[in-house]
N, C-alpha and C positions, 0 to 999 in steps of 0.2 A: 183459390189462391190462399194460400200461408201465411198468415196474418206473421208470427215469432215461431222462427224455428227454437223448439226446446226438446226435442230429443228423436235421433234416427230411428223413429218407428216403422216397419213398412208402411204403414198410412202416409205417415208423412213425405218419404223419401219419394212414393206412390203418386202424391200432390204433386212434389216438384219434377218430376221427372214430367208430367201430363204439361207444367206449368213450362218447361223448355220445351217441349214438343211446339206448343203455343207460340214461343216466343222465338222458334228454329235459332236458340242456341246451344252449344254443349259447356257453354260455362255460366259459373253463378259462384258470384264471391257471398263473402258472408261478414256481417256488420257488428260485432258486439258494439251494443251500444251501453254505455258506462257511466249514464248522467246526465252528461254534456247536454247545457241547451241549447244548443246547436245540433244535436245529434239529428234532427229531421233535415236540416239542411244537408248533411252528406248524404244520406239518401237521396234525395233531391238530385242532388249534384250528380250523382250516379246515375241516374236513371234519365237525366237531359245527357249525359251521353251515350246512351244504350246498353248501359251495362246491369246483366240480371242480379240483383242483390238482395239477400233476405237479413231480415236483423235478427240477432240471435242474441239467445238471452243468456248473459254470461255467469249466471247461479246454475244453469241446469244444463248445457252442452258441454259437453266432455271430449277430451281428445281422441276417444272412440266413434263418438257421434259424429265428427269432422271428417274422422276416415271413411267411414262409412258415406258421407254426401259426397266426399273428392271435390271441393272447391280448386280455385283454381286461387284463390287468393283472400285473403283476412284483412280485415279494415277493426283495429279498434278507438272507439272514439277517446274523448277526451270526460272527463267528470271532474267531480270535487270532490274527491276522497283522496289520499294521499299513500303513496306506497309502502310506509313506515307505521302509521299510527294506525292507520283505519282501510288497509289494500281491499280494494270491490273481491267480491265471490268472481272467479274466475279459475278453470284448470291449466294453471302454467306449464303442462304437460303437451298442450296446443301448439306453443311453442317450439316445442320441439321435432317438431313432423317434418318440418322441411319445406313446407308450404310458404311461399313469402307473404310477409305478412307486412302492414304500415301501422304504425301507429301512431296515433296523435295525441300532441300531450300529456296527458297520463298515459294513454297507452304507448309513447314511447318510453316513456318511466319503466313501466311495469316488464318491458321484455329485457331491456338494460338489467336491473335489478335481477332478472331471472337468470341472466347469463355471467352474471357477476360483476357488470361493469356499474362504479359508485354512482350512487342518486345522495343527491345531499341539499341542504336546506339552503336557499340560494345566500350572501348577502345581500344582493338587488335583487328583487321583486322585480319580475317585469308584467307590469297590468295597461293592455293598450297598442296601441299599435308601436311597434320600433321597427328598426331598418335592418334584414338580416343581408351580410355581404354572402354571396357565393364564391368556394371557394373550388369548388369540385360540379362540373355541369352534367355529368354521366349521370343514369338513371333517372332521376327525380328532376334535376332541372335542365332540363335538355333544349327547353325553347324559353328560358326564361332569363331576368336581365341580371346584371350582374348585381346591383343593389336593388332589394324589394323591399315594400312597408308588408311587415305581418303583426296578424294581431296575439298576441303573448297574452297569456292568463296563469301564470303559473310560479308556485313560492318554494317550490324544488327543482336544483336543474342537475343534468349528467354532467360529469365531471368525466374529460375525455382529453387527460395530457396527452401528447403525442407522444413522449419521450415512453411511455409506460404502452401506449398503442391499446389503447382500453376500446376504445372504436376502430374496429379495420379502417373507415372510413367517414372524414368529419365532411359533411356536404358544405354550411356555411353555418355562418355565428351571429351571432347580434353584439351588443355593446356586454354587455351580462353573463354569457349562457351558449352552448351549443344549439345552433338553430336546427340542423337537419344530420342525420350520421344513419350509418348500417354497422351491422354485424352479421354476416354471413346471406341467410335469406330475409334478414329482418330488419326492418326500415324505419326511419322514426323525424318524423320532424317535432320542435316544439311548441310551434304556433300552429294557428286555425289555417288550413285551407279554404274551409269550406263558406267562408262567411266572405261578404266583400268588404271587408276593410282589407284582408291579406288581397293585393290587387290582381295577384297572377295566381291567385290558387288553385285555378280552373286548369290551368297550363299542370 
């Protein structure tokens, strides 16, 4: 087993491919983890529902190495580094594959910013749990309520007027901040799922 995927070597591809046989499946997402101390609990979270996920280290995979594994889906997590002053090592070229991807808190930051749409320094801080409303239930919250508690860590948010349509699509908001939106194949909420203070994050 493959402790961190860091680069499409045939050994490595060699591992996972034996490591699906194992596991009779033909898919395996891939997890850049970005910090976040949280980042073992979505792992976790993924693998209590059967889903193959390796974590992948985002200084040394490259949007070549991604093609080469053919994930079926990108999860990155959330950190403390900020997309303006001090943006993690990561190939924003990943991004562009096509491949849907989620990202969480910074990593919705980070695909936002790569696509053009403004990141900017919030004036609320949201640190904690607050109430995101949904405003959109396709895709992302499809079995979930209309008001949820999620937990916010975050001192930058997307800036996503409608008038200007900077987000195809805004899922739900909190008092502060865009809570969940897409652009094209790329998904982003700005709170934790994966912790239980956010109470349906599992949904």
């Amino acid at each position: 087993m493959l402790d961190t995927f860091k680069k499409a070597t045939p050994e490595a591809l060699a591992i996972i491919k034996e490591e699906m046989g194992v596991r009779r499946t033909e898919e395996v997402f891939l997890l850049f983890a970005l910090g976040c101390l949280f980042d073992h609990l979505i792992f976790q979270a993924l693998a209590k529902l059967g889903v193959f996920c390796l974590v992948a280290d985002p200084a040394s995979v490259t949007a070549q190495d991604v093609e080469m594994l053919k994930p079926i889906g990108i999860i990155l997590s959330g950190g403390p580094a900020s997309v303006h002053s001090e943006p993690p090592l990561f190939d924003s070229k990943i991004f562009d594959l096509g491949i849907p991807v989620l990202g969480i808190c910074l990593g919705f930051q980070m695909w936002a910013k790569h696509v053009g749409i403004p990141v900017s320094a919030a004036q609320e801080k949201e640190f904690g749990v607050h109430t995101m409303k949904v405003r959109s239930f396709e895709k992302l919250f499809r079995r979930c309520s209309a008001e949820m508690p999620v937990l916010q860590s975050h001192g930058n948010r997307i800036e996503a007027h409608e008038g200007k349509m900077w987000l195809q699509r805004v899922y739900g908001h909190t008092e502060n901040a865009v809570a969940a939106g897409s652009w094209r194949h790329l998904h982003g909420v700005q709170f934790h799922p994966e912790v239980s203070d956010t109470v349906e994050g599992q949904q």
